[in-house]
C-alpha positions in Angstrom: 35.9 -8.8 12.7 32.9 -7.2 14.5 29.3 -9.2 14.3 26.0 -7.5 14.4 22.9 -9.9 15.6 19.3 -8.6 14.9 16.4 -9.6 15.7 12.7 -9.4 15.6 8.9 -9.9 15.6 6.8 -8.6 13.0 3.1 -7.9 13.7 1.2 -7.5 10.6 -1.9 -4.7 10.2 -3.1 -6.0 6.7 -3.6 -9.6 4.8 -0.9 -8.8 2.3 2.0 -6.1 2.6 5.3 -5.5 3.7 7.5 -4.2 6.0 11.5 -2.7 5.6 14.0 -3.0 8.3 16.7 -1.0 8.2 20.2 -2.0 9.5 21.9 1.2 10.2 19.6 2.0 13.3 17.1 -1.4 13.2 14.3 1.1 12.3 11.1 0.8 10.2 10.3 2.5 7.1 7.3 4.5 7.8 4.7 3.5 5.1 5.3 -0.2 6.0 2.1 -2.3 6.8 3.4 -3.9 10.5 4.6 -3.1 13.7 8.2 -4.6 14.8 8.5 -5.8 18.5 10.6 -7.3 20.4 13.7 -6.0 18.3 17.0 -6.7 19.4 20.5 -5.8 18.6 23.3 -7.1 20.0 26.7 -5.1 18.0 27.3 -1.6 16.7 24.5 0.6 15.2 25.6 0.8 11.3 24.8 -1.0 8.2 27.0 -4.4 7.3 30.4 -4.9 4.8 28.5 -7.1 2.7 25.1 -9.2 2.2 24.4 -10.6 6.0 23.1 -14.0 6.9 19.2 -14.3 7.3 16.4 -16.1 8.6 12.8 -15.2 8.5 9.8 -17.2 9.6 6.2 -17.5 10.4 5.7 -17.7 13.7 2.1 -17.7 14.7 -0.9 -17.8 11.4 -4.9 -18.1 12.5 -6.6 -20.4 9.7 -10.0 -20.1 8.8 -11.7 -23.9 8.7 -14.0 -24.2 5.3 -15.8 -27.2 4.7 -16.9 -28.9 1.7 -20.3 -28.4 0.2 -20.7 -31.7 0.2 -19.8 -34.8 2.8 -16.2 -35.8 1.6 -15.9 -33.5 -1.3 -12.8 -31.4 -1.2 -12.1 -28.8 1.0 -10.3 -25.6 0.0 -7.1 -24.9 0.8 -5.4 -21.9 2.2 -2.1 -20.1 1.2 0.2 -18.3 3.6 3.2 -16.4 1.6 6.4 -15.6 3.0 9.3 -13.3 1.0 12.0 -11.8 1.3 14.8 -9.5 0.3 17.9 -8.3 1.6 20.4 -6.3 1.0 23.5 -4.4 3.0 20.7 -1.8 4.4 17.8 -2.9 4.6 15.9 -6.6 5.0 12.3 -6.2 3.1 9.7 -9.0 4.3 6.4 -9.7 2.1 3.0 -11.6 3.2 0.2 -12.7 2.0 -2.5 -14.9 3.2 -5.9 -16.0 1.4 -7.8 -16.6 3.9 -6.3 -17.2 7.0 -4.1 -14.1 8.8 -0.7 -14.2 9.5 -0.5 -13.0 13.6 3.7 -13.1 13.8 7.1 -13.3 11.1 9.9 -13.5 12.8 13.2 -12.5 11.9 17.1 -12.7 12.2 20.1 -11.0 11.2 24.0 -11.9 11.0 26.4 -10.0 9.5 30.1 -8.4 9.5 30.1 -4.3 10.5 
């Protein structure tokens, strides 16, 4: 049995989007809405036998501080979005944030080549 590790840090460009990873070569679909760095892979260059093991996180989010229109009335709360979807090619990551921005998602992936 032969492992393949990836890794990753994605840097997103927009408040919502996506972004595709592709396991055969750890590449990026081209219309995706982040830059990857830091990408590592430790194993052979292919895609895996079956559904790998995954992890995906936020790493770093900037949050915008409201306050309430009036002393001790309620203050609005912010939503930060994380998805995912994986398959034996690809891992697809979603965001969205209302307010806030999401800096850094990071990302790992185990699996059987």
């Amino acid at each position: 049995m032969t492992l393949k590790i990836m890794s990753g840090i994605v840097l997103p460009s927009k408040q919502n989007g996506y972004v595709e990873v592709m396991f055969d070569d750890h590449s990026i679909q081209h219309d995706s809405d982040a830059n990857v760095v830091e990408k590592k892979t430790i194993g052979p260059e292919g895609d895996f036998k079956k559904v790998p093991a995954k992890i995906v996180s936020l790493r770093q989010i900037k949050v915008q501080v409201t306050t309430a229109p009036a002393v001790g009335g309620p203050s609005s709360l912010e939503k930060f979005k994380i998805g995912d979807y994986i398959n034996k090619q690809r891992l697809k990551i979603t965001w969205s944030a209302d307010l806030g921005k999401i800096e850094e998602i990071s990302y790992m992936v185990i699996g059987e080549v």
